[in-house]
C-alpha positions, 0 to 999 in steps of 0.5 A: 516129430511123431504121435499116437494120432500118426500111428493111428493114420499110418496103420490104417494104410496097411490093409487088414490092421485091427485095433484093440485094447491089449493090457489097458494100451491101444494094439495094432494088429493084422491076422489075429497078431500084435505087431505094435503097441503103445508101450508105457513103462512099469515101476521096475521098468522105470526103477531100472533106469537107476538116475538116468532119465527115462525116454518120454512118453509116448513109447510105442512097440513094434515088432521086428522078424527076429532078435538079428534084425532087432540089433540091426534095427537098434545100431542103425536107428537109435538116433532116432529114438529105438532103444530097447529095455531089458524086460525085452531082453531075447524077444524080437520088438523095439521100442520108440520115442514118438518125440524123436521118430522122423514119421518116414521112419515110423511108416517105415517101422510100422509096415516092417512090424506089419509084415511080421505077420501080414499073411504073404499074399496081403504083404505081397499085394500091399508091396506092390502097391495093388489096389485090394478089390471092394470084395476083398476089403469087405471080406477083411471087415467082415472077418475084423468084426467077428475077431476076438481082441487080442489079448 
């Protein structure tokens, strides 16, 4: 199934993702926003599991538009490794076993994070499968290399 080394390929097909170091774990994120995020779990996330086996690592975060899609997201996909725990208890992201993700799925996931907060003329270029111009990926980098990491 899928890895970090996926995540990592399939985010670098959404235009203007950026990549830092959030809480000692690697984040990705477009317009100055995290829309995904390596997530391990704490001591109390893992002592809230009581007996029952955690989900293995690695465990990515994503973003999602709001706490209704979050639902929908978890009823539909849970077999493919989406849950959620309840330090994210009414905050809009889902949880991934990579071990269990399809990568369409992922790709899936990923660029649904990414529209979260990919500003609407980007999304919409993207969406449509436009090539961006050289000016506009050099403006892109060029505004990357000045950003402050996320934090």
């Amino acid at each position: 199934m899928a890895s970090l080394e996926d995540v990592d390929r399939l985010v670098a097909e959404l235009p203007e993702t950026v990549e830092t170091t959030r809480h000692g774990n690697r984040t990705w994120s477009v317009a100055g926003k995290a829309y995904a995020w390596e997530r391990p779990f704490s001591k109390a996330d893992l002592r809230r599991f009581g007996d029952a086996t955690p989900p293995a690592d690695p465990i990515l975060a994503i973003r999602v538009e709001d706490l209704a899609e979050k639902e929908a997201v978890l009823a539909e996909r849970a077999p493919h490794g989406f849950f959620t725990i309840p330090h994210f208890d009414n905050y809009a992201a889902v949880l991934i076993e990579l071990s269990k993700i399809p990568e369409p799925v992922l790709r899936e996931a990923l660029t649904d994070g990414w529209l979260v907060f990919a500003p609407p003329h980007l999304a919409e270029t993207h969406l449509n499968g436009e090539l961006l111009s050289p000016q506009h990926v050099a403006r892109g980098r060029a505004e990357r290399a000045h950003e402050a990491p996320v934090r």
